[in-house]
PDB file of N, H, CA, C and O in Angstrom:
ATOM      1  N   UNK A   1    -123.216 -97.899  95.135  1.00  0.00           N
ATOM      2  CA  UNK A   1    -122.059 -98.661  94.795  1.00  0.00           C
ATOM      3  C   UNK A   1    -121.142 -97.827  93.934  1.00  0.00           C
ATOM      4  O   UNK A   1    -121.443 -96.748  93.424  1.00  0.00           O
ATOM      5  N   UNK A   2    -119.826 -98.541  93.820  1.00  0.00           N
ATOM      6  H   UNK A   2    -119.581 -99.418  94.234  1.00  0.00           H
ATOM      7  CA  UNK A   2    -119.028 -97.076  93.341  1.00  0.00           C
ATOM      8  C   UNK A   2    -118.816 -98.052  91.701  1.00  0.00           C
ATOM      9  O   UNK A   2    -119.168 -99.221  91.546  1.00  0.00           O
ATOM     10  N   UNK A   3    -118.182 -97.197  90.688  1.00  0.00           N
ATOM     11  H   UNK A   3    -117.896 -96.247  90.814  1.00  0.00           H
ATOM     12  CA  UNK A   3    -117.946 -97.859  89.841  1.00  0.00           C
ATOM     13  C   UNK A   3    -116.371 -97.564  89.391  1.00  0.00           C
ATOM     14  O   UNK A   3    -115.397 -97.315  90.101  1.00  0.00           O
ATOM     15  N   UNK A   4    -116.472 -97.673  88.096  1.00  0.00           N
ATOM     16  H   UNK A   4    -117.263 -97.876  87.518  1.00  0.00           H
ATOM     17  CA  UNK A   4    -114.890 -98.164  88.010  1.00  0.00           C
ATOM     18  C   UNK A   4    -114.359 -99.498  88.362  1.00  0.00           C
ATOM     19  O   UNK A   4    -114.965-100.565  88.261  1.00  0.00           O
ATOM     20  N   UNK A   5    -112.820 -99.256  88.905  1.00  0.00           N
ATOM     21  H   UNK A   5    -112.328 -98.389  88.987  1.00  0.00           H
ATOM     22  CA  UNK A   5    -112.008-100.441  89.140  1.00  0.00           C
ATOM     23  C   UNK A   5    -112.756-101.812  90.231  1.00  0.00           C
ATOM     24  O   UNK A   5    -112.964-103.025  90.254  1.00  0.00           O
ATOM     25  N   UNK A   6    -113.008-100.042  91.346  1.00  0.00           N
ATOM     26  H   UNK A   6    -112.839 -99.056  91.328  1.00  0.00           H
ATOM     27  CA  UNK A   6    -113.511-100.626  92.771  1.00  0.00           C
ATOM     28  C   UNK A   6    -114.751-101.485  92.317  1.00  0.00           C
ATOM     29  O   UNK A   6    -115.011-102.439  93.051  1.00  0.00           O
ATOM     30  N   UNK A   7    -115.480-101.306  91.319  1.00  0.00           N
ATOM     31  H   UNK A   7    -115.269-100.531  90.723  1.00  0.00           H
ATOM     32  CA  UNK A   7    -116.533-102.643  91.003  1.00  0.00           C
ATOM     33  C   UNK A   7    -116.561-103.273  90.572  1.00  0.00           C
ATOM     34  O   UNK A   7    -117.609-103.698  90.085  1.00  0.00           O
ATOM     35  N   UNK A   8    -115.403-103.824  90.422  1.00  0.00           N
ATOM     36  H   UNK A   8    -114.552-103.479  90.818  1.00  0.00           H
ATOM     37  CA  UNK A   8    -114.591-105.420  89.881  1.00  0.00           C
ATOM     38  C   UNK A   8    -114.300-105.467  90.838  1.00  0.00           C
ATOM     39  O   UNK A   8    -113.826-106.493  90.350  1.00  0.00           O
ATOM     40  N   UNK A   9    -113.982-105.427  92.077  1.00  0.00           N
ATOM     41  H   UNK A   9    -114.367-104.594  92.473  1.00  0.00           H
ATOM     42  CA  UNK A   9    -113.747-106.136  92.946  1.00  0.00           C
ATOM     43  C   UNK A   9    -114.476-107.209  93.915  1.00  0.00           C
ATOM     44  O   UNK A   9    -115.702-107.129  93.985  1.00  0.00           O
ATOM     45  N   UNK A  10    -114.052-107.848  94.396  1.00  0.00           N
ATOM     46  H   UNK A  10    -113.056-107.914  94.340  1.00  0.00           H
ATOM     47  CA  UNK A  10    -115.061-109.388  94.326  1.00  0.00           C
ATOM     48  C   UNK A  10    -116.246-109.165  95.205  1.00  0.00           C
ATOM     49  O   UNK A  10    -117.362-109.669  95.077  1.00  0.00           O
ATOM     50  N   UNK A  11    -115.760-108.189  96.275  1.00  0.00           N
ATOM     51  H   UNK A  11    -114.853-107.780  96.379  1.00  0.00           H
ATOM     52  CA  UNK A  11    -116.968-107.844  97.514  1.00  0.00           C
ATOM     53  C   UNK A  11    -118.303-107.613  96.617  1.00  0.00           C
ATOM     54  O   UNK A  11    -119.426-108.116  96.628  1.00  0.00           O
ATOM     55  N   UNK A  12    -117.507-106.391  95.657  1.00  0.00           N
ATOM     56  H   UNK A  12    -116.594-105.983  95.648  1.00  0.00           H
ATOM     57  CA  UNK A  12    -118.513-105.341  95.569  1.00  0.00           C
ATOM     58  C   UNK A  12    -119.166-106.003  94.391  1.00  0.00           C
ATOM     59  O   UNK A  12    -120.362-105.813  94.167  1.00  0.00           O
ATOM     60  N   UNK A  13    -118.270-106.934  93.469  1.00  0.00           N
ATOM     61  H   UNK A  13    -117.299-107.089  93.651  1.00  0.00           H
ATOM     62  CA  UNK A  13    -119.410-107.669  92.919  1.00  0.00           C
ATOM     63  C   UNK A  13    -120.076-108.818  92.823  1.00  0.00           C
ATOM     64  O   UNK A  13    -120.678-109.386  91.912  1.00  0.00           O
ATOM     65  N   UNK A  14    -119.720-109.185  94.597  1.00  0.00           N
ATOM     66  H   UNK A  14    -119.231-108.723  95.338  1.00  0.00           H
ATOM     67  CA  UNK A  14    -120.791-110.277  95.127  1.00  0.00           C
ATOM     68  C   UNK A  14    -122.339-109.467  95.620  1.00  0.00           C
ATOM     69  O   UNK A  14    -123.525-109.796  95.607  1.00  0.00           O
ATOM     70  N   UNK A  15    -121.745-108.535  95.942  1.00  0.00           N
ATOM     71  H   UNK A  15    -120.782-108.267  95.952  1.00  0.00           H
ATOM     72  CA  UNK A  15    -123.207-107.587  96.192  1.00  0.00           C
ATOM     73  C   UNK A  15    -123.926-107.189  95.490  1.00  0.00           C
ATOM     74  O   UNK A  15    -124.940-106.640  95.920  1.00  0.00           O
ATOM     75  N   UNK A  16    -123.669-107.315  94.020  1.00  0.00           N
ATOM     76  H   UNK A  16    -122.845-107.761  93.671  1.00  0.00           H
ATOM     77  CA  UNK A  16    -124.550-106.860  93.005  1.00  0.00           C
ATOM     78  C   UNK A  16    -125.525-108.253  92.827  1.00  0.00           C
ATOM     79  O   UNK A  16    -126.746-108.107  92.783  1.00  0.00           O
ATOM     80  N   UNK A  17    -125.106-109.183  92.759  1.00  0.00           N
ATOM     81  H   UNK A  17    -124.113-109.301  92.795  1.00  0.00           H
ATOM     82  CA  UNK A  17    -125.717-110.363  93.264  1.00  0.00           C
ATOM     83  C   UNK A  17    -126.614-110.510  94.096  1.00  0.00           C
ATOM     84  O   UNK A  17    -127.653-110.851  93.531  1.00  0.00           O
ATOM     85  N   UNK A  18    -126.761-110.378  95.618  1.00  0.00           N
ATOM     86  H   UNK A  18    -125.917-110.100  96.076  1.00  0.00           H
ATOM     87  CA  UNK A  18    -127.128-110.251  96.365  1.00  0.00           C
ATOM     88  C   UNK A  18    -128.541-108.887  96.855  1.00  0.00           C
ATOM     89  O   UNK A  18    -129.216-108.764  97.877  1.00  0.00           O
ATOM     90  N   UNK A  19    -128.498-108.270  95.858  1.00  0.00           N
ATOM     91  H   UNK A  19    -127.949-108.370  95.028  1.00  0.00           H
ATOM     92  CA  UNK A  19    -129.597-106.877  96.182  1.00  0.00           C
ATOM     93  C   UNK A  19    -130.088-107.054  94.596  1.00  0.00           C
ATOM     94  O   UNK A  19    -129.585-107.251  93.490  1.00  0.00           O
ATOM     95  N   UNK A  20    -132.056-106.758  95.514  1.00  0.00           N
ATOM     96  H   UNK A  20    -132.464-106.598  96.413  1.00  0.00           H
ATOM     97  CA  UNK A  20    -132.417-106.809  94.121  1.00  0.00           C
ATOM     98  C   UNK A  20    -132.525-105.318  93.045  1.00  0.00           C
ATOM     99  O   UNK A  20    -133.331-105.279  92.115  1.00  0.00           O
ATOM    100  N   UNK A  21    -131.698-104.309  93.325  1.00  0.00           N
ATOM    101  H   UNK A  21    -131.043-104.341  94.080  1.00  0.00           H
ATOM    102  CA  UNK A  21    -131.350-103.078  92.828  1.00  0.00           C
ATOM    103  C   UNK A  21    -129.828-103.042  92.466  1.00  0.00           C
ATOM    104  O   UNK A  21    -129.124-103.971  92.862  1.00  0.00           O
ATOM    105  N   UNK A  22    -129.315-102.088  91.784  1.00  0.00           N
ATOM    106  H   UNK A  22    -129.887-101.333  91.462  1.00  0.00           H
ATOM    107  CA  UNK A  22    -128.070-102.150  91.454  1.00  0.00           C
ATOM    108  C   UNK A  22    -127.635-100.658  90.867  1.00  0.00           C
ATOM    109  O   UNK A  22    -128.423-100.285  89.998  1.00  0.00           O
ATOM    110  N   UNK A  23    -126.601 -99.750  91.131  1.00  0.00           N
ATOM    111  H   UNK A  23    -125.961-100.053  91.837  1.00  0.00           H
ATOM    112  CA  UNK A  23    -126.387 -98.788  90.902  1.00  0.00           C
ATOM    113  C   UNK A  23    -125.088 -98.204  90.431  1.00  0.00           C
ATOM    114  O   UNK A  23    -124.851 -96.999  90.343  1.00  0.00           O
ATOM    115  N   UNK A  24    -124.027 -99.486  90.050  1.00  0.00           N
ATOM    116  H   UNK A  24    -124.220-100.465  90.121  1.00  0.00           H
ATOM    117  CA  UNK A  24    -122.874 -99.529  89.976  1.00  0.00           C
ATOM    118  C   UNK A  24    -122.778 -99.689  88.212  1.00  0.00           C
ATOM    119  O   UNK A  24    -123.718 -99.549  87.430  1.00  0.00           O
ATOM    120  N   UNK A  25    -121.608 -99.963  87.936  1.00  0.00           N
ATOM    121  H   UNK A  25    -120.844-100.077  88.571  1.00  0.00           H
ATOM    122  CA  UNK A  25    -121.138 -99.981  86.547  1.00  0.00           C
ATOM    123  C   UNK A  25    -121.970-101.754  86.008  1.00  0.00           C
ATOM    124  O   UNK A  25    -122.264-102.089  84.861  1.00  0.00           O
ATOM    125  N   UNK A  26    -122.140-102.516  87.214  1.00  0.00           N
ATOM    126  H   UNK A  26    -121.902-102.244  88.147  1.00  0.00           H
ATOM    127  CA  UNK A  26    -122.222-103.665  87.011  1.00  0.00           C
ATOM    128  C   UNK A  26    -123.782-104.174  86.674  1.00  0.00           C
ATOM    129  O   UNK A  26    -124.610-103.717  87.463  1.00  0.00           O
ATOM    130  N   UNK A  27    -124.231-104.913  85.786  1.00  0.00           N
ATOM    131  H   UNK A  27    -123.559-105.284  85.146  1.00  0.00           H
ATOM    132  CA  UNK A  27    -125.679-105.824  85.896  1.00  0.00           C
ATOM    133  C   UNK A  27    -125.317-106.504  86.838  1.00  0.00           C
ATOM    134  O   UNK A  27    -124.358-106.766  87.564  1.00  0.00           O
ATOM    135  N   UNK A  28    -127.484-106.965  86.403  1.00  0.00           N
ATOM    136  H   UNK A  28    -128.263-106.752  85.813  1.00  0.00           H
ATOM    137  CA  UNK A  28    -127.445-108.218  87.335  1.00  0.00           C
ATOM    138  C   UNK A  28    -127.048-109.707  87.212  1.00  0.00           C
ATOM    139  O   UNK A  28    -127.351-110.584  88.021  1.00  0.00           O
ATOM    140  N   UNK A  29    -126.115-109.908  85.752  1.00  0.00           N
ATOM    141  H   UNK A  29    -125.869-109.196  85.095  1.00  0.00           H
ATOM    142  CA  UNK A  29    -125.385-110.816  85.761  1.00  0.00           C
ATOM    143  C   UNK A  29    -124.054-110.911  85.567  1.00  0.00           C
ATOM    144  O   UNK A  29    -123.424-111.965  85.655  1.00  0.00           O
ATOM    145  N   UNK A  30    -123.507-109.646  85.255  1.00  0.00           N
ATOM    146  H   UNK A  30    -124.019-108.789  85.184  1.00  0.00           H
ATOM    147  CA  UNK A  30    -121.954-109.107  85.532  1.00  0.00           C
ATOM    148  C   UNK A  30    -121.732-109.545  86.551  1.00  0.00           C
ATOM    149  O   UNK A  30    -120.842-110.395  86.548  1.00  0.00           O
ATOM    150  N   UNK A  31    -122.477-109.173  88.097  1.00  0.00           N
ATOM    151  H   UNK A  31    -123.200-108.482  88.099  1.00  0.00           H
ATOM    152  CA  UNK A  31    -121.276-109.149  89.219  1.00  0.00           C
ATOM    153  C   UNK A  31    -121.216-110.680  89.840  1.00  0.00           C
ATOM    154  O   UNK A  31    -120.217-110.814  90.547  1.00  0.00           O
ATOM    155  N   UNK A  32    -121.974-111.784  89.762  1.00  0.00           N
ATOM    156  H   UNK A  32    -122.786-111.676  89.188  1.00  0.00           H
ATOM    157  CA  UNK A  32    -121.998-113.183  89.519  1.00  0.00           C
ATOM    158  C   UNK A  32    -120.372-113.400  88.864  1.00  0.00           C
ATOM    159  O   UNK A  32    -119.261-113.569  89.368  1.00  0.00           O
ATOM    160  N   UNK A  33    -120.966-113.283  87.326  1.00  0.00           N
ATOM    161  H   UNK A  33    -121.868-113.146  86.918  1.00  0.00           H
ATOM    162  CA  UNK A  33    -119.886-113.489  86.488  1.00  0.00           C
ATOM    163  C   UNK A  33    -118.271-112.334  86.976  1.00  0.00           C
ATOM    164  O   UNK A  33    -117.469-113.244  87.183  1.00  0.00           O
ATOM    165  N   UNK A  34    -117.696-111.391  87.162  1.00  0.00           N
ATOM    166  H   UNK A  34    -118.348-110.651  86.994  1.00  0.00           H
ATOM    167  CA  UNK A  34    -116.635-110.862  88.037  1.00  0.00           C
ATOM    168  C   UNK A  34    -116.650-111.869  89.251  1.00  0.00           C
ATOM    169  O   UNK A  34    -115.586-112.482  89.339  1.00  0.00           O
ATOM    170  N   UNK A  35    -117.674-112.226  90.298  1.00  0.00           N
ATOM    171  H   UNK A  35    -118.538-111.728  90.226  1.00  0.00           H
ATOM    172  CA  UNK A  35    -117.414-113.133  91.194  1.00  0.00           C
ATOM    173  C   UNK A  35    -116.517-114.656  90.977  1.00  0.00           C
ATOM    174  O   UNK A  35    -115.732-115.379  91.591  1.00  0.00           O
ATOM    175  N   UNK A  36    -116.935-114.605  90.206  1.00  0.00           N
ATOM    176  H   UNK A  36    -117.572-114.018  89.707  1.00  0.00           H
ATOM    177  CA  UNK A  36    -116.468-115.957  89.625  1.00  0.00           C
ATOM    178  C   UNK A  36    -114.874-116.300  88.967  1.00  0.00           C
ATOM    179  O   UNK A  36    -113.932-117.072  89.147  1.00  0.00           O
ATOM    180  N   UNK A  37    -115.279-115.185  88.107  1.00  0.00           N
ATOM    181  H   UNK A  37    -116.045-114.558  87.960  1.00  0.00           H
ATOM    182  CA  UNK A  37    -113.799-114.779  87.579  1.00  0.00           C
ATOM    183  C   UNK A  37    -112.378-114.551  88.312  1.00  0.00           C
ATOM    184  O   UNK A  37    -111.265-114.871  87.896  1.00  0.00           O
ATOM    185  N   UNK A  38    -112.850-113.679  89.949  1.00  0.00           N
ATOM    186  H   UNK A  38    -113.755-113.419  90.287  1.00  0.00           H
ATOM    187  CA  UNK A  38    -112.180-114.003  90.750  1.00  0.00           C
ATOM    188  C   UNK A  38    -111.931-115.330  91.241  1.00  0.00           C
ATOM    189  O   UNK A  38    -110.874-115.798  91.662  1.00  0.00           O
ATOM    190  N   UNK A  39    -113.129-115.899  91.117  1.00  0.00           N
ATOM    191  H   UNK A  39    -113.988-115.519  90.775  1.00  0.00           H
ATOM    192  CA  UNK A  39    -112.908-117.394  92.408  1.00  0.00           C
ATOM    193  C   UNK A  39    -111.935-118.288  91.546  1.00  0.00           C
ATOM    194  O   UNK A  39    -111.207-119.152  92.033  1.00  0.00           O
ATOM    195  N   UNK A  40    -112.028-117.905  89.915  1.00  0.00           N
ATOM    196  H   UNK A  40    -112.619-117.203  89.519  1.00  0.00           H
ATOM    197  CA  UNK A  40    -111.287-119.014  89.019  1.00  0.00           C
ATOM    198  C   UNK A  40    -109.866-118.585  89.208  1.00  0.00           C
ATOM    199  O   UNK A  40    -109.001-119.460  89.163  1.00  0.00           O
ATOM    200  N   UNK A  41    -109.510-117.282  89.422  1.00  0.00           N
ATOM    201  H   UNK A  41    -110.213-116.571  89.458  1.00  0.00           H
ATOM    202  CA  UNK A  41    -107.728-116.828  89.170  1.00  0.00           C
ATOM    203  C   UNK A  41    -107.416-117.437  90.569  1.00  0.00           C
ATOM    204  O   UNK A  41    -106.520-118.271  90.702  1.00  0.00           O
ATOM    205  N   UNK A  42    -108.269-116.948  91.731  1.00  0.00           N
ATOM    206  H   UNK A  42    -108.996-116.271  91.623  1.00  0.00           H
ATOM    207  CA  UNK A  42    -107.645-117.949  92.716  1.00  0.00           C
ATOM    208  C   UNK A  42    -107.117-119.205  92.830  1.00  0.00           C
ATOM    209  O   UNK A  42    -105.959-119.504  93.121  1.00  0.00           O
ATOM    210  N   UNK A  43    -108.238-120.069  92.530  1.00  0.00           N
ATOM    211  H   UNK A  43    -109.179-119.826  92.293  1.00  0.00           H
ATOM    212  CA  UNK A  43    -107.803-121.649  92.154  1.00  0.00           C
ATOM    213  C   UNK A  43    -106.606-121.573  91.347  1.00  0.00           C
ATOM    214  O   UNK A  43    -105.650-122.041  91.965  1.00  0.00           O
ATOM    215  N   UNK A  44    -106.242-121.062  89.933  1.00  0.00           N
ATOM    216  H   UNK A  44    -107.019-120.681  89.431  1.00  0.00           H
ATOM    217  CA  UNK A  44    -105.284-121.038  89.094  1.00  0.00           C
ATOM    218  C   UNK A  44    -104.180-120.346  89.954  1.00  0.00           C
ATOM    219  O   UNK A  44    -103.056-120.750  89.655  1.00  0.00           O
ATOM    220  N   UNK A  45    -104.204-119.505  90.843  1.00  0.00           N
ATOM    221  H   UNK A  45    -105.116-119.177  91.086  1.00  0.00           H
ATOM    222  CA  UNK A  45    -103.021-119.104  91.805  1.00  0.00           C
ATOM    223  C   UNK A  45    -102.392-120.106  92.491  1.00  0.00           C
ATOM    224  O   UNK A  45    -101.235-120.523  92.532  1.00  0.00           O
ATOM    225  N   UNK A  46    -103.765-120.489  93.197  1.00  0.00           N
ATOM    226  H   UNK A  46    -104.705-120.150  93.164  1.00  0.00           H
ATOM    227  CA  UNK A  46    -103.524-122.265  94.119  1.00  0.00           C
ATOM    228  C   UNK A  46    -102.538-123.293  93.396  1.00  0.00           C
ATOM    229  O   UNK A  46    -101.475-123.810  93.738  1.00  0.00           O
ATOM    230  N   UNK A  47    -103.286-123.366  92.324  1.00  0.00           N
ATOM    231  H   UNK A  47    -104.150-122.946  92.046  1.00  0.00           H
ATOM    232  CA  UNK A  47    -102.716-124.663  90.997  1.00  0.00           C
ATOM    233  C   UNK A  47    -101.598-124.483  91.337  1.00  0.00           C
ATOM    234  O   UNK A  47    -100.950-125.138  92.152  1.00  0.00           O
ATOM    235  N   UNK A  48    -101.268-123.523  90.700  1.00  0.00           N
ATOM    236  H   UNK A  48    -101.795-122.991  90.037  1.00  0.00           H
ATOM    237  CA  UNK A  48    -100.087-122.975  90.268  1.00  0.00           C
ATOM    238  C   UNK A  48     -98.495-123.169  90.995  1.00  0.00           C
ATOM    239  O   UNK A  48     -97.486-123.668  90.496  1.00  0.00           O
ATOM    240  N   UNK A  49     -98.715-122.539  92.431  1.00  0.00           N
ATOM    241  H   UNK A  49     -99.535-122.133  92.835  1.00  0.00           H
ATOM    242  CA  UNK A  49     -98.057-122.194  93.242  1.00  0.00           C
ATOM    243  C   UNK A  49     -97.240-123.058  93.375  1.00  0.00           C
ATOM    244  O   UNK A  49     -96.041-122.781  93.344  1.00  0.00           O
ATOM    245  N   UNK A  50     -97.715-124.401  93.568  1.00  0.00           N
ATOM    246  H   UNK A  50     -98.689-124.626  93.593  1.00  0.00           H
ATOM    247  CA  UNK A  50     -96.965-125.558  94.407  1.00  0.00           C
ATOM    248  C   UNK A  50     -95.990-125.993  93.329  1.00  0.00           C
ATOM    249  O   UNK A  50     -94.938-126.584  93.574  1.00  0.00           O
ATOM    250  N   UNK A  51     -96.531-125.569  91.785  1.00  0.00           N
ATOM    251  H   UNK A  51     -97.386-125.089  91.586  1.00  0.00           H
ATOM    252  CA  UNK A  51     -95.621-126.114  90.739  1.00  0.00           C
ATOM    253  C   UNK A  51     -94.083-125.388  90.411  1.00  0.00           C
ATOM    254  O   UNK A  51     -93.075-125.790  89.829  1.00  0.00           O
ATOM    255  N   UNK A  52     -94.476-124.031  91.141  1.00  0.00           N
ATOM    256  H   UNK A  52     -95.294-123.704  91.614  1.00  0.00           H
ATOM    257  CA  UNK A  52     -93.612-123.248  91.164  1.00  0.00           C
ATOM    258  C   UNK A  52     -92.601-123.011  91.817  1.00  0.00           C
ATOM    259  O   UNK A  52     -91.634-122.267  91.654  1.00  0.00           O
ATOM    260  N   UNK A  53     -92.960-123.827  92.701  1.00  0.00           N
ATOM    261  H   UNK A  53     -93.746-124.431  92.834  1.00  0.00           H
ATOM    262  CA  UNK A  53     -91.607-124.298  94.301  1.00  0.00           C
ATOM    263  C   UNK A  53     -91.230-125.439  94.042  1.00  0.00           C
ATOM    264  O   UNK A  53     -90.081-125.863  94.173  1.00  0.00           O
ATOM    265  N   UNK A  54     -92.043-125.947  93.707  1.00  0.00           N
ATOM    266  H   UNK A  54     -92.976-125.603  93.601  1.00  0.00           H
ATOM    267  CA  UNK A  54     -90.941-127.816  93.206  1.00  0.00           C
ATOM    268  C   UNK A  54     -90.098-127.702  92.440  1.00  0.00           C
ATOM    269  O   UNK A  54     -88.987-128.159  92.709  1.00  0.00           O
ATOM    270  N   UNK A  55     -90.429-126.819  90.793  1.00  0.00           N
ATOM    271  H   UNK A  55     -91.332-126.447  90.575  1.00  0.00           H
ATOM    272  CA  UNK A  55     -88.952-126.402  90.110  1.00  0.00           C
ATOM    273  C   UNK A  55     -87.368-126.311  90.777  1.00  0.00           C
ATOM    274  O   UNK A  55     -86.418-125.975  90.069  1.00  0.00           O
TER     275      UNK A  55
END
């Protein structure tokens, strides 16, 4: 797995999740938690959006 930026990214840290080894910048409860973190800015993108066109 690569580290840096590229292992914040949601793939790569749904896969740290998913394997019981890990070789990246990330633990085994970092890439859960980055997973998540993504799934929350999404929703808050979602939220967001529609409030931003009705203005």
């Amino acid at each position: 797995m690569s580290s840096g930026v590229a292992g914040l990214l949601p793939d790569r840290a749904g896969q740290v999740a998913l394997h019981s080894t890990w070789d990246g910048s990330l633990g085994p409860w970092d890439g859960p938690a980055v997973a998540t973190l993504w799934a929350a800015a999404a929703l808050l993108a979602g939220a967001w959006s529609p409030h931003r066109r009705d203005v």
